[in-house]
mmCIF file of the C-alpha atoms, coordinates in Angstrom:
data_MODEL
# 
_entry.id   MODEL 
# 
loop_
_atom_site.group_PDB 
_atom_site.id 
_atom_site.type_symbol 
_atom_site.label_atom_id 
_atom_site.label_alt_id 
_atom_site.label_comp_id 
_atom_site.label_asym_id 
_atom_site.label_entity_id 
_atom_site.label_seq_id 
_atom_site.pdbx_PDB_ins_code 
_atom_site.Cartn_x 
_atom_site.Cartn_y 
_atom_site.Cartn_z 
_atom_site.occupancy 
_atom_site.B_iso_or_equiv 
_atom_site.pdbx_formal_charge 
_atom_site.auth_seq_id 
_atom_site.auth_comp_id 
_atom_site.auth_asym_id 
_atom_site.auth_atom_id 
_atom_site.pdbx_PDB_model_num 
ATOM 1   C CA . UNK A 1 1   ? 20.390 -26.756 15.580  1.00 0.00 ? 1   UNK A CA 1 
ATOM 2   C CA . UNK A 1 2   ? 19.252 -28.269 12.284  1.00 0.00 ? 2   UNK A CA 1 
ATOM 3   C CA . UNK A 1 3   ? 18.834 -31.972 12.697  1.00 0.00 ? 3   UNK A CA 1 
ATOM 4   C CA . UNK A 1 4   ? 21.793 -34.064 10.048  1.00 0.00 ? 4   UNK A CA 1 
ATOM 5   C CA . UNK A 1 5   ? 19.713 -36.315 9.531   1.00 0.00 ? 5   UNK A CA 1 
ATOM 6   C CA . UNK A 1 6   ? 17.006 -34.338 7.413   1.00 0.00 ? 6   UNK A CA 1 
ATOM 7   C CA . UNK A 1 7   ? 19.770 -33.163 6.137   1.00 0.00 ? 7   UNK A CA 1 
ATOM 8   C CA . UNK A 1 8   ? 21.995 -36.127 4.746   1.00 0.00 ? 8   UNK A CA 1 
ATOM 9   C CA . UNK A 1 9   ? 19.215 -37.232 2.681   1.00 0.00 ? 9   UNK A CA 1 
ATOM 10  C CA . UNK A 1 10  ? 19.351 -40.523 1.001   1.00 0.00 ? 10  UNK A CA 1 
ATOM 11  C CA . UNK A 1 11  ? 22.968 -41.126 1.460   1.00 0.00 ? 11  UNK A CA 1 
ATOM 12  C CA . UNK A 1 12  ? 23.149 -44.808 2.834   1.00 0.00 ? 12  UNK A CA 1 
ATOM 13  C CA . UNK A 1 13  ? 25.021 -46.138 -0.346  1.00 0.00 ? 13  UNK A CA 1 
ATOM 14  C CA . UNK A 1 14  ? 28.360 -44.207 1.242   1.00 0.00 ? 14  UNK A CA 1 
ATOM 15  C CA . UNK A 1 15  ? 29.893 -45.518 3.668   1.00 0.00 ? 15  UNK A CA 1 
ATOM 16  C CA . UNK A 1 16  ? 31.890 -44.839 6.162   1.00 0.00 ? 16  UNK A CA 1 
ATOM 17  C CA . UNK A 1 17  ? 33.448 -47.765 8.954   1.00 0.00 ? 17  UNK A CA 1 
ATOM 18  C CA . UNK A 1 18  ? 36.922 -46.223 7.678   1.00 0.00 ? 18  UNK A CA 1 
ATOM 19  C CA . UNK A 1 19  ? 36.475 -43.607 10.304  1.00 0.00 ? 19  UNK A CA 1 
ATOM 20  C CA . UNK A 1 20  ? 35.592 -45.407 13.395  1.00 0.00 ? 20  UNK A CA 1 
ATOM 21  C CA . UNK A 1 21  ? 37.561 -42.999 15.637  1.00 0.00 ? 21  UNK A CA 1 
ATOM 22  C CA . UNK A 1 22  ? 36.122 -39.858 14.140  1.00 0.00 ? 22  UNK A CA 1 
ATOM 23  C CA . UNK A 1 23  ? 34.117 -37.739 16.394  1.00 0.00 ? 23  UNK A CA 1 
ATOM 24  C CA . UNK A 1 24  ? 32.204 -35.835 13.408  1.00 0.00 ? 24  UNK A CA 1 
ATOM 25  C CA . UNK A 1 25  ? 28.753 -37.539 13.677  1.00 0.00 ? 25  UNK A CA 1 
ATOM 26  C CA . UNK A 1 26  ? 28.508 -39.879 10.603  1.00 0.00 ? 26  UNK A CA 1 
ATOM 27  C CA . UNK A 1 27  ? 25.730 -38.225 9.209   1.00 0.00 ? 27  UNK A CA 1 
ATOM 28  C CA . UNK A 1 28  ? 28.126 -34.636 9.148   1.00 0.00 ? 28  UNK A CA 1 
ATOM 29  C CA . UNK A 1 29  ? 30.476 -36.466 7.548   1.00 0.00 ? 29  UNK A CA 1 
ATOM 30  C CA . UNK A 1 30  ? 27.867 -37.497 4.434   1.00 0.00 ? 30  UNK A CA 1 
ATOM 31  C CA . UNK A 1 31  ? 26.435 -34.376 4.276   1.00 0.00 ? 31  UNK A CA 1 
ATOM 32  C CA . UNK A 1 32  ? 29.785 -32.544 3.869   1.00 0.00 ? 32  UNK A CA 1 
ATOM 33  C CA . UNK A 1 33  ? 30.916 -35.578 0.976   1.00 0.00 ? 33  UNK A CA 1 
ATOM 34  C CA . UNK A 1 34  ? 27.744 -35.048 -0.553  1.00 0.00 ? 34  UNK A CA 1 
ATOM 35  C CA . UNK A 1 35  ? 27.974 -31.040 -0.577  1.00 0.00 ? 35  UNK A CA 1 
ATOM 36  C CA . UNK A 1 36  ? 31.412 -31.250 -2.228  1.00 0.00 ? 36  UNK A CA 1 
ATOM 37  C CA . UNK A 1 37  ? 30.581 -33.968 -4.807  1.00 0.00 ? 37  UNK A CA 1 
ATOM 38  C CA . UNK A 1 38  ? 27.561 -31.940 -5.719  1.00 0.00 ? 38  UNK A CA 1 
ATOM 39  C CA . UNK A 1 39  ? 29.720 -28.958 -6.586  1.00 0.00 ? 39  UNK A CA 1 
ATOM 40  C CA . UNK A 1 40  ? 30.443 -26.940 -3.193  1.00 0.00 ? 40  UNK A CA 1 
ATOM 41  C CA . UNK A 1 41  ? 34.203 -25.964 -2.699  1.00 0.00 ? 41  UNK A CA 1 
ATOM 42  C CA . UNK A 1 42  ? 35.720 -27.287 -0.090  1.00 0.00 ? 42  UNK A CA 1 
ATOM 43  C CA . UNK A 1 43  ? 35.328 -23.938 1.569   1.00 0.00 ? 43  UNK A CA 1 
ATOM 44  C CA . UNK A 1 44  ? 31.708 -23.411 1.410   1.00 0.00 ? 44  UNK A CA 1 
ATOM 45  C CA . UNK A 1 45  ? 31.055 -27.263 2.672   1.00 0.00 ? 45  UNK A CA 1 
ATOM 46  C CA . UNK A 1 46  ? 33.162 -26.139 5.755   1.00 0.00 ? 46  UNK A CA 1 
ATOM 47  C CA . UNK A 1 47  ? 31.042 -22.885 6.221   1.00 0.00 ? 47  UNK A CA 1 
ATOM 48  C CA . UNK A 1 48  ? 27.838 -25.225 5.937   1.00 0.00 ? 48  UNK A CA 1 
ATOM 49  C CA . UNK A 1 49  ? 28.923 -28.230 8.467   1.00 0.00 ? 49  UNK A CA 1 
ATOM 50  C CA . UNK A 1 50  ? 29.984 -24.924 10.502  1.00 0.00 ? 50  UNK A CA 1 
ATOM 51  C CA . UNK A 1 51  ? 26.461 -23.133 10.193  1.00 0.00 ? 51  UNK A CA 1 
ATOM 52  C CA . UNK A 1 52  ? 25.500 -26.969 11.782  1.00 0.00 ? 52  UNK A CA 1 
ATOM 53  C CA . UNK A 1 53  ? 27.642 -26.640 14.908  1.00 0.00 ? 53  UNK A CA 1 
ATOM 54  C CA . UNK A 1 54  ? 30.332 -28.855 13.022  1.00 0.00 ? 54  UNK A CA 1 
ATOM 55  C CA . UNK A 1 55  ? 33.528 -26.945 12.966  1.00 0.00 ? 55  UNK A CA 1 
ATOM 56  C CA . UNK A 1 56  ? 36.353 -28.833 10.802  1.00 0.00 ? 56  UNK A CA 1 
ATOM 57  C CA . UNK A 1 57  ? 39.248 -27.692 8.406   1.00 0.00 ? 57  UNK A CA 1 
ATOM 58  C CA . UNK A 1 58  ? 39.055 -27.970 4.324   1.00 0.00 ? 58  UNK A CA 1 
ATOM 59  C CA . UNK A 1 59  ? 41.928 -30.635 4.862   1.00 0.00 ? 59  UNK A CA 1 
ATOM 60  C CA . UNK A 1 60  ? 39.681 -32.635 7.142   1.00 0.00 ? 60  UNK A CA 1 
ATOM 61  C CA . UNK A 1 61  ? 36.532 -32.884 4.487   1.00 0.00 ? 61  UNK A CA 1 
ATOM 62  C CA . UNK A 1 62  ? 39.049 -33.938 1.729   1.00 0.00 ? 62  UNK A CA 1 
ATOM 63  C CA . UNK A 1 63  ? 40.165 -36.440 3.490   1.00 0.00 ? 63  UNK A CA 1 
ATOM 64  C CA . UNK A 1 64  ? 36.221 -38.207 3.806   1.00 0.00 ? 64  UNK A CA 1 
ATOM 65  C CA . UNK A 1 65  ? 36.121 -37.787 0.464   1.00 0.00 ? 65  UNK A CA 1 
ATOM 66  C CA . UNK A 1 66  ? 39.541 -39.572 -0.107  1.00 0.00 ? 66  UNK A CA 1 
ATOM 67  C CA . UNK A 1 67  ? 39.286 -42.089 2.236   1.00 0.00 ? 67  UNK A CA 1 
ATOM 68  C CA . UNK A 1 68  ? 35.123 -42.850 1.352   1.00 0.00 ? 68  UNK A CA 1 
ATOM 69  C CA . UNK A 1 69  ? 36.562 -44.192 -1.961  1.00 0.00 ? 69  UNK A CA 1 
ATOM 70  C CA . UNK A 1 70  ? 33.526 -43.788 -3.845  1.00 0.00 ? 70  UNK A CA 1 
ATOM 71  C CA . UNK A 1 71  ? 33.060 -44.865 -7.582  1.00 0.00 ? 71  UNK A CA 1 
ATOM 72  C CA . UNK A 1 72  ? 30.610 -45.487 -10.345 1.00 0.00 ? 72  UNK A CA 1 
ATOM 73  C CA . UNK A 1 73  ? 28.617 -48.871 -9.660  1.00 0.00 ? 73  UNK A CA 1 
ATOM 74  C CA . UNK A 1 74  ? 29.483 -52.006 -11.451 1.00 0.00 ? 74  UNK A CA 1 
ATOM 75  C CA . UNK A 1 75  ? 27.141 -53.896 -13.571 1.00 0.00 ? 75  UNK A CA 1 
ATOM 76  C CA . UNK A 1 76  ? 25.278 -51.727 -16.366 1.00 0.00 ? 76  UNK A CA 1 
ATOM 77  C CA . UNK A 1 77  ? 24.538 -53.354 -19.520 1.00 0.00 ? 77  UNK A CA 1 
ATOM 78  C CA . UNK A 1 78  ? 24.011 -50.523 -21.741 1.00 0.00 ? 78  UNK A CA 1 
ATOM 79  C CA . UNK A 1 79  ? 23.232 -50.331 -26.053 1.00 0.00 ? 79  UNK A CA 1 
ATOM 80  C CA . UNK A 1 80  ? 25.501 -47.392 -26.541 1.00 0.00 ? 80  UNK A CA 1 
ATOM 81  C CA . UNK A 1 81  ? 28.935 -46.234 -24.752 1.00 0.00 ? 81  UNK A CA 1 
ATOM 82  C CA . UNK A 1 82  ? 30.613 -42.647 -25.214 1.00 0.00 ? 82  UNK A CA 1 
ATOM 83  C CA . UNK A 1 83  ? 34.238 -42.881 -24.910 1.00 0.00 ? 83  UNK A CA 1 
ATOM 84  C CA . UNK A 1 84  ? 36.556 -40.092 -24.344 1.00 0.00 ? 84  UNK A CA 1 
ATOM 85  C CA . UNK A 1 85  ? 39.601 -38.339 -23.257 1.00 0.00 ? 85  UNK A CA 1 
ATOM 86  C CA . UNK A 1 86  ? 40.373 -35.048 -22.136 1.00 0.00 ? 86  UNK A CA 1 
ATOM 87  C CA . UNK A 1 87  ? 43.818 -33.417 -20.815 1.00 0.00 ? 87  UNK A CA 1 
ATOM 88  C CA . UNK A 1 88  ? 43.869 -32.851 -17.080 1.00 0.00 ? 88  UNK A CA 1 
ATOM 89  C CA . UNK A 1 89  ? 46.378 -30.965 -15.170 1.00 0.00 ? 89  UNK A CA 1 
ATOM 90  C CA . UNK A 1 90  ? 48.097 -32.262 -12.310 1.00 0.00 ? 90  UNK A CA 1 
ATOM 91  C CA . UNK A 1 91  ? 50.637 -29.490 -10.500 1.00 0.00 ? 91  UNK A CA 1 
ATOM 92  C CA . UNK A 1 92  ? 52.298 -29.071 -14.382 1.00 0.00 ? 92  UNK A CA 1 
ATOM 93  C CA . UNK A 1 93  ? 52.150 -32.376 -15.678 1.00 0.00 ? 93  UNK A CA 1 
ATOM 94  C CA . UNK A 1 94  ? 49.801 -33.014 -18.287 1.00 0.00 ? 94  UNK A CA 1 
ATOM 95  C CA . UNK A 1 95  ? 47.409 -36.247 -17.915 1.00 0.00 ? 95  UNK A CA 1 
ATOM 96  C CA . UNK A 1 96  ? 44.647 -37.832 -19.567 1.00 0.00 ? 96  UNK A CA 1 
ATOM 97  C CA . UNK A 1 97  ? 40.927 -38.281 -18.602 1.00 0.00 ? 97  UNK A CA 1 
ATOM 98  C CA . UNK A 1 98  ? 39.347 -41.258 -20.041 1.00 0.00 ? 98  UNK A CA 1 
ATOM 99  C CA . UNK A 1 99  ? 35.543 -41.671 -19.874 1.00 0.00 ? 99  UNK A CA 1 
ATOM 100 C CA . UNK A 1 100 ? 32.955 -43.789 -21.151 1.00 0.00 ? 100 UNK A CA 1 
ATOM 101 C CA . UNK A 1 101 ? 29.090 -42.948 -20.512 1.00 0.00 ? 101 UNK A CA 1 
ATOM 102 C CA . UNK A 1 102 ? 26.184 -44.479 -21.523 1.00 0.00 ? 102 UNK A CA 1 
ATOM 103 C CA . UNK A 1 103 ? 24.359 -41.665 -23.706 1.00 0.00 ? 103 UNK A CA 1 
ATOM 104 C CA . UNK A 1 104 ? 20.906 -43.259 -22.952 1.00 0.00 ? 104 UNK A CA 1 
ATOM 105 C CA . UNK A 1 105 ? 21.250 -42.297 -19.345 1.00 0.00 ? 105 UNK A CA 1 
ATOM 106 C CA . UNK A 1 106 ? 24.172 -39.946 -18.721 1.00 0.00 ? 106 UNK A CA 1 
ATOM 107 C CA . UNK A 1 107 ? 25.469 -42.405 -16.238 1.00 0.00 ? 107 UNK A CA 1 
ATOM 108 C CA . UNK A 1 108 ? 29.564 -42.436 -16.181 1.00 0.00 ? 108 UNK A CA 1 
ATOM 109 C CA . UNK A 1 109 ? 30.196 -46.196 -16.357 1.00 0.00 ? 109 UNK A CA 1 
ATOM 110 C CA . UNK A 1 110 ? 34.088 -46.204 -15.930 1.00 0.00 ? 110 UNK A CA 1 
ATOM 111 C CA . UNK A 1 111 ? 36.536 -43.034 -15.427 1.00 0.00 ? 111 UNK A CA 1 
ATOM 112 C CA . UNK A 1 112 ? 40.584 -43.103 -14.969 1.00 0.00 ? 112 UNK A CA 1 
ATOM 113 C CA . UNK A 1 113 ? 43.563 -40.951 -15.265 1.00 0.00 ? 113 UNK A CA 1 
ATOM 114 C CA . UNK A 1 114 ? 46.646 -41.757 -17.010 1.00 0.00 ? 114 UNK A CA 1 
ATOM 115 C CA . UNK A 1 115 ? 50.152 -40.141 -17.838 1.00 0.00 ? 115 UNK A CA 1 
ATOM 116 C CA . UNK A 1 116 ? 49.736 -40.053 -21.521 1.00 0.00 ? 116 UNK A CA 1 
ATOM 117 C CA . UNK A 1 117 ? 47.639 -41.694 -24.367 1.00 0.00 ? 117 UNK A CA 1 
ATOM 118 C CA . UNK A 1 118 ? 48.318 -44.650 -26.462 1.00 0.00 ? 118 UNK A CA 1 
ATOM 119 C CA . UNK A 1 119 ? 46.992 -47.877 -28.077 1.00 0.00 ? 119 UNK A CA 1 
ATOM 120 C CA . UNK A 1 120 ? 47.455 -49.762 -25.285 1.00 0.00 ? 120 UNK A CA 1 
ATOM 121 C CA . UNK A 1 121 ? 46.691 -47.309 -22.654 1.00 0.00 ? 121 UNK A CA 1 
ATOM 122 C CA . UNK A 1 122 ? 43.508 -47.340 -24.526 1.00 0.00 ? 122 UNK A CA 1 
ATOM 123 C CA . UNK A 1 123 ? 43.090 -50.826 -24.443 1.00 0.00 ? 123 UNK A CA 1 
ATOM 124 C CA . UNK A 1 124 ? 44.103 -51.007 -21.251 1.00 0.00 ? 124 UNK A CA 1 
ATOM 125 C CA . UNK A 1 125 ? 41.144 -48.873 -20.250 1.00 0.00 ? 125 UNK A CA 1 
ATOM 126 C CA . UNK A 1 126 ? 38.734 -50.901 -22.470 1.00 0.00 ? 126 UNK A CA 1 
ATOM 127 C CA . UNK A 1 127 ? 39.903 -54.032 -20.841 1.00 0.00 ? 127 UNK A CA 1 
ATOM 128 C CA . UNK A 1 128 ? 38.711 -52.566 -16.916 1.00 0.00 ? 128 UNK A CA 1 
ATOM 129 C CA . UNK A 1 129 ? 35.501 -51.015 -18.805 1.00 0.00 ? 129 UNK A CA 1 
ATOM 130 C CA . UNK A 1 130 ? 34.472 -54.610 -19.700 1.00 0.00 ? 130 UNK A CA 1 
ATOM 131 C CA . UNK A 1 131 ? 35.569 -56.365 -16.448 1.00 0.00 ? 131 UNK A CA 1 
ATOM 132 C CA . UNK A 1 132 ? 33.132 -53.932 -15.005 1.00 0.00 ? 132 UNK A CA 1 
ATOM 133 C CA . UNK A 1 133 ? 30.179 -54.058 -17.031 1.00 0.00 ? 133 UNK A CA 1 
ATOM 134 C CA . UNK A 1 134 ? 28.285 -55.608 -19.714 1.00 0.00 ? 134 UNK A CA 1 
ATOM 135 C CA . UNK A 1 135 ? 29.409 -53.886 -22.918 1.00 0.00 ? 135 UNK A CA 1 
ATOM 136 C CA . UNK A 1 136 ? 30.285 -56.725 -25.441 1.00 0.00 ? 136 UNK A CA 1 
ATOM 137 C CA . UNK A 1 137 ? 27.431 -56.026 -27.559 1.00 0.00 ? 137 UNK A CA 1 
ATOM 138 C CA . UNK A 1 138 ? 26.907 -52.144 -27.166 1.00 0.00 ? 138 UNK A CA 1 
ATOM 139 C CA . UNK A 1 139 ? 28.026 -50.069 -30.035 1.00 0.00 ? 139 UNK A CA 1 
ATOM 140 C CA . UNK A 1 140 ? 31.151 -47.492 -28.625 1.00 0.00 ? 140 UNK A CA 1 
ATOM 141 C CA . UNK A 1 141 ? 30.447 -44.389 -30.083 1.00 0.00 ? 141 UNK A CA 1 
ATOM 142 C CA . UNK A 1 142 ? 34.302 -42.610 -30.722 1.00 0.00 ? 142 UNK A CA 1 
ATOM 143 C CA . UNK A 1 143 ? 35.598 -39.565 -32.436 1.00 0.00 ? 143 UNK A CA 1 
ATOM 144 C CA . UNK A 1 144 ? 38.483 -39.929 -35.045 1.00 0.00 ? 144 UNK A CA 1 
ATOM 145 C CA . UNK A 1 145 ? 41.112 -40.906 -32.522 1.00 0.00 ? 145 UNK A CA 1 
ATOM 146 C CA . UNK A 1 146 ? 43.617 -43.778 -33.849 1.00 0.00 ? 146 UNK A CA 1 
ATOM 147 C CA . UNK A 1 147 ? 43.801 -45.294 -30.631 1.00 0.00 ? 147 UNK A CA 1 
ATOM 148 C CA . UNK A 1 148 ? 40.211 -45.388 -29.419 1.00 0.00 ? 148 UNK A CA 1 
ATOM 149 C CA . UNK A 1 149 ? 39.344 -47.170 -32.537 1.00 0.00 ? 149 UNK A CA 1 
ATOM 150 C CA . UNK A 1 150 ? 42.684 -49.328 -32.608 1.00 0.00 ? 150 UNK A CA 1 
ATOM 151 C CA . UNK A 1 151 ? 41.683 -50.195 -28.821 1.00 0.00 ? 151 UNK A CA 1 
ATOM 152 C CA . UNK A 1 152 ? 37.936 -51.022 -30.199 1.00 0.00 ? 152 UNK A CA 1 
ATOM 153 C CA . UNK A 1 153 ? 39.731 -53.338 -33.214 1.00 0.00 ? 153 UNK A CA 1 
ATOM 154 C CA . UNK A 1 154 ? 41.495 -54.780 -30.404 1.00 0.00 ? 154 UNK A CA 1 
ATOM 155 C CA . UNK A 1 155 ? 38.814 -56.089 -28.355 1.00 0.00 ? 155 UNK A CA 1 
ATOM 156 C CA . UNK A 1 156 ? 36.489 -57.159 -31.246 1.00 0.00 ? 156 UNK A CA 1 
ATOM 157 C CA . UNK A 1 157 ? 34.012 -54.193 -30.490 1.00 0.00 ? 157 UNK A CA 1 
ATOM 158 C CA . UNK A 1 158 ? 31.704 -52.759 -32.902 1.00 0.00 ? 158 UNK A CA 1 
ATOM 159 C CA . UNK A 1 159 ? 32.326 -48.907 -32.871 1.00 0.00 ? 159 UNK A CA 1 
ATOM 160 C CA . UNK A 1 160 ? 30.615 -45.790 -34.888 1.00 0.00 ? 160 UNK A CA 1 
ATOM 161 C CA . UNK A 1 161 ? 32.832 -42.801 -35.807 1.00 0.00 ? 161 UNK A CA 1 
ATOM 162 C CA . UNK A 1 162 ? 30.841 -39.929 -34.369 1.00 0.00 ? 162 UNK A CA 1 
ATOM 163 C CA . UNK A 1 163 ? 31.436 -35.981 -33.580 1.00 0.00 ? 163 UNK A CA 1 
ATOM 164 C CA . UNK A 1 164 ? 28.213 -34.877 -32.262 1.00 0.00 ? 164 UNK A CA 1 
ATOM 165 C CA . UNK A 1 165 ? 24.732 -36.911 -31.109 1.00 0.00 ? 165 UNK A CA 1 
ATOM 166 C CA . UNK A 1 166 ? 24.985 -38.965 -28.302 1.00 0.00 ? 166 UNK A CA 1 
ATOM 167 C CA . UNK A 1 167 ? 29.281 -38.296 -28.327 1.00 0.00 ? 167 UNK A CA 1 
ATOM 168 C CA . UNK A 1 168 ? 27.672 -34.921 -26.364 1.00 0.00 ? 168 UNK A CA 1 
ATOM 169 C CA . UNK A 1 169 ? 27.330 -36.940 -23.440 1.00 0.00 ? 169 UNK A CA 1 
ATOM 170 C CA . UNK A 1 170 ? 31.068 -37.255 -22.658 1.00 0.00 ? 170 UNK A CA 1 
ATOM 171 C CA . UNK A 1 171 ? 31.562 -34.120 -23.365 1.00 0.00 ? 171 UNK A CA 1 
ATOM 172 C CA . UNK A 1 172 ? 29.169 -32.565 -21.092 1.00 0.00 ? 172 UNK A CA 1 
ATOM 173 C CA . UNK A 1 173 ? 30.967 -34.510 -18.306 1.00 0.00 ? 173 UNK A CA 1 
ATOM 174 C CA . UNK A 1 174 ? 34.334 -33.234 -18.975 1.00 0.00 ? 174 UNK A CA 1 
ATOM 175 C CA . UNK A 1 175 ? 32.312 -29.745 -19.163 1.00 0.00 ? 175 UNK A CA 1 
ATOM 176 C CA . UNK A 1 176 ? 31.189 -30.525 -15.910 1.00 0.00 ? 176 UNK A CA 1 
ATOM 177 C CA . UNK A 1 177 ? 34.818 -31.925 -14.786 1.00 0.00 ? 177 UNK A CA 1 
ATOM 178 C CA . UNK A 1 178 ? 36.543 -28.598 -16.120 1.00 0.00 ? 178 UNK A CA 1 
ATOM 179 C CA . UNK A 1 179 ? 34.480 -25.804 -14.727 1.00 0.00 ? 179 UNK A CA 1 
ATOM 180 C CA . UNK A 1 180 ? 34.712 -27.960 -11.025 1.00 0.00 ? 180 UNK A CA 1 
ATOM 181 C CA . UNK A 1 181 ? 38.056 -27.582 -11.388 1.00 0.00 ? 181 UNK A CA 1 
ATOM 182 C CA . UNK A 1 182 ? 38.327 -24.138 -12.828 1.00 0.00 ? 182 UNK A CA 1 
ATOM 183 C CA . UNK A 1 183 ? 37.707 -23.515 -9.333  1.00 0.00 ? 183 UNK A CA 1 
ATOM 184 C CA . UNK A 1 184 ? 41.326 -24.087 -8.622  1.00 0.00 ? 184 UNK A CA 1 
ATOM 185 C CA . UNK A 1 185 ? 42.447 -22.748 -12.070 1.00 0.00 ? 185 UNK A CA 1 
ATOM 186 C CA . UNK A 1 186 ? 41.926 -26.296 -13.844 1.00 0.00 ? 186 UNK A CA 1 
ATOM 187 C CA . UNK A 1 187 ? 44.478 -28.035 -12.164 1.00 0.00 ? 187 UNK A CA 1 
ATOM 188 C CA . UNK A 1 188 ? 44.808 -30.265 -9.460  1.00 0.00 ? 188 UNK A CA 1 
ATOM 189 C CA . UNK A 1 189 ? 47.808 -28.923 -7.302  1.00 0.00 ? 189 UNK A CA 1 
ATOM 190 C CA . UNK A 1 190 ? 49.742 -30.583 -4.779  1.00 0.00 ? 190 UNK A CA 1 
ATOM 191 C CA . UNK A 1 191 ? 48.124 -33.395 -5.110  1.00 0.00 ? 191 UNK A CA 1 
ATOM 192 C CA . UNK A 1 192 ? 49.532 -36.943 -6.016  1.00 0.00 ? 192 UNK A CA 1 
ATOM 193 C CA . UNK A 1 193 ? 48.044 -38.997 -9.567  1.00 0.00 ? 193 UNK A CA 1 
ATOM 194 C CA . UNK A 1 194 ? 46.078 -41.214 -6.946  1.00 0.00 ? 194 UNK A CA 1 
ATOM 195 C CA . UNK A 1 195 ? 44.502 -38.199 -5.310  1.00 0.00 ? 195 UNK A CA 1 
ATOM 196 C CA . UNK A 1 196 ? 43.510 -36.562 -8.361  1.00 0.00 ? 196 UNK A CA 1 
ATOM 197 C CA . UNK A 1 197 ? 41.694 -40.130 -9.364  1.00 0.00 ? 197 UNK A CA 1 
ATOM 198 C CA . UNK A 1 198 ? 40.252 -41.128 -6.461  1.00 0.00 ? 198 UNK A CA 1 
ATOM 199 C CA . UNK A 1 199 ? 38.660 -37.252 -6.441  1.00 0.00 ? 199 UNK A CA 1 
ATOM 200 C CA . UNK A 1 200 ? 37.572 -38.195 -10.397 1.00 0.00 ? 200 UNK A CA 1 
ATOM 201 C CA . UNK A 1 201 ? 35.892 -41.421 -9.449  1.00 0.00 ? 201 UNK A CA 1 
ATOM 202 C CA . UNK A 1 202 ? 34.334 -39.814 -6.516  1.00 0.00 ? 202 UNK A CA 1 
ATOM 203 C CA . UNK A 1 203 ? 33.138 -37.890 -9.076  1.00 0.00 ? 203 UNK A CA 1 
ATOM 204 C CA . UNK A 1 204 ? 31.607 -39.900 -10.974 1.00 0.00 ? 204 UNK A CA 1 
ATOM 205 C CA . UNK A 1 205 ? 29.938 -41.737 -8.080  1.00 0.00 ? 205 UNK A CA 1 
ATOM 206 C CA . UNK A 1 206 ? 28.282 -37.994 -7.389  1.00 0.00 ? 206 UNK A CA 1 
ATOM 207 C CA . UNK A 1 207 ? 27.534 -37.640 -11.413 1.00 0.00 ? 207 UNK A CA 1 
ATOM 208 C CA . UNK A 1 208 ? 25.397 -41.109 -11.322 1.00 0.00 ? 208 UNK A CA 1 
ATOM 209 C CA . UNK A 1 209 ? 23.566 -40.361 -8.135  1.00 0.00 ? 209 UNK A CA 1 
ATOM 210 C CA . UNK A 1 210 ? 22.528 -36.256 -9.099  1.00 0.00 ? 210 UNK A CA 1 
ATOM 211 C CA . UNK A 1 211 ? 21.199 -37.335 -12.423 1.00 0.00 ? 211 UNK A CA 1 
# 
């Protein structure tokens, strides 16, 4: 049998004390997150940790990935921010992706799902983006959208209307977003608005350490 430890790789920033009373060796466990985030349906991560002498169900590797509750890292202090939104669908509601990513590194800096899109949903998300990182004097590259540059008005934030250039880093995320969940035909079913975000920031966590 293939040792898990090769195979986990540098994967010490997840952690796991949440599962105490699982039997799957810890280093399974962070493997199989780690195969998922990187793009692996839950399916093929099974067949893998199987292939290992790990045999678990789909249901039991979402649920690491759930309960790991993973996200971005606090604490950049970048000169540019992309900031986004895309529609997401959850069983068949319609929600909203917001994103912001610092173009000079690709690195998602903040990510969350909401029900619609407004001014102060908008602001709202501004207002977490700066309680998490240094952004005051970056320059928050937006498209036309009233209520990304309302929200930027708002919080006394200097902003550049732009449709291409470093905007292309948002979008490549929500590229990336999409076609992962293309695999179940771009929507996340059966699943609850906190699942579906906690997956997202997961994500993101995944996004920041792959790049």
């Amino acid at each position: 049998m293939l040792s898990f430890d090769r195979l986990s790789g540098d994967s010490g920033c997840i952690e796991l004390d949440f599962l105490e009373r699982e039997a799957t060796p810890k280093s399974a466990m962070k493997l199989g997150i780690r195969l998922h985030l990187a793009g692996l349906s839950l399916s093929d991560t099974v067949s893998i940790l199987e292939r290992l002498g790990v045999d678990r169900h789909r249901t039991t590797v979402h649920r690491w990935v759930q309960k790991a509750d993973l996200q971005p890292t606090d604490g950049a202090n970048p000169n540019h921010v992309a900031v986004d939104e895309t529609v997401i669908q959850l069983n068949s509601e319609r929600y909203w992706l917001y994103a912001a990513v610092d173009p000079d590194t690709n690195r998602l800096l903040h990510v969350r799902l909401y029900p619609t899109r407004t001014n102060a949903i908008s602001s709202m998300f501004l207002s977490e983006l700066r309680g998490k990182h240094q952004v005051d004097d970056a320059v928050f590259l937006v498209d036309g959208a009233p209520w990304l540059q309302a929200a930027c008005h708002r919080h006394g934030l200097r902003f550049q209307h732009v449709t291409h250039g470093n905007r292309n880093a948002v979008e490549r995320v929500f590229r990336e977003v999409k076609r992962r969940t293309n695999q179940f035909s771009n929507t996340f079913s059966h699943s609850e608005p906190n699942t579906a975000e906690n997956w997202l920031q997961a994500f993101a966590f995944a996004w920041n350490q792959l790049i």
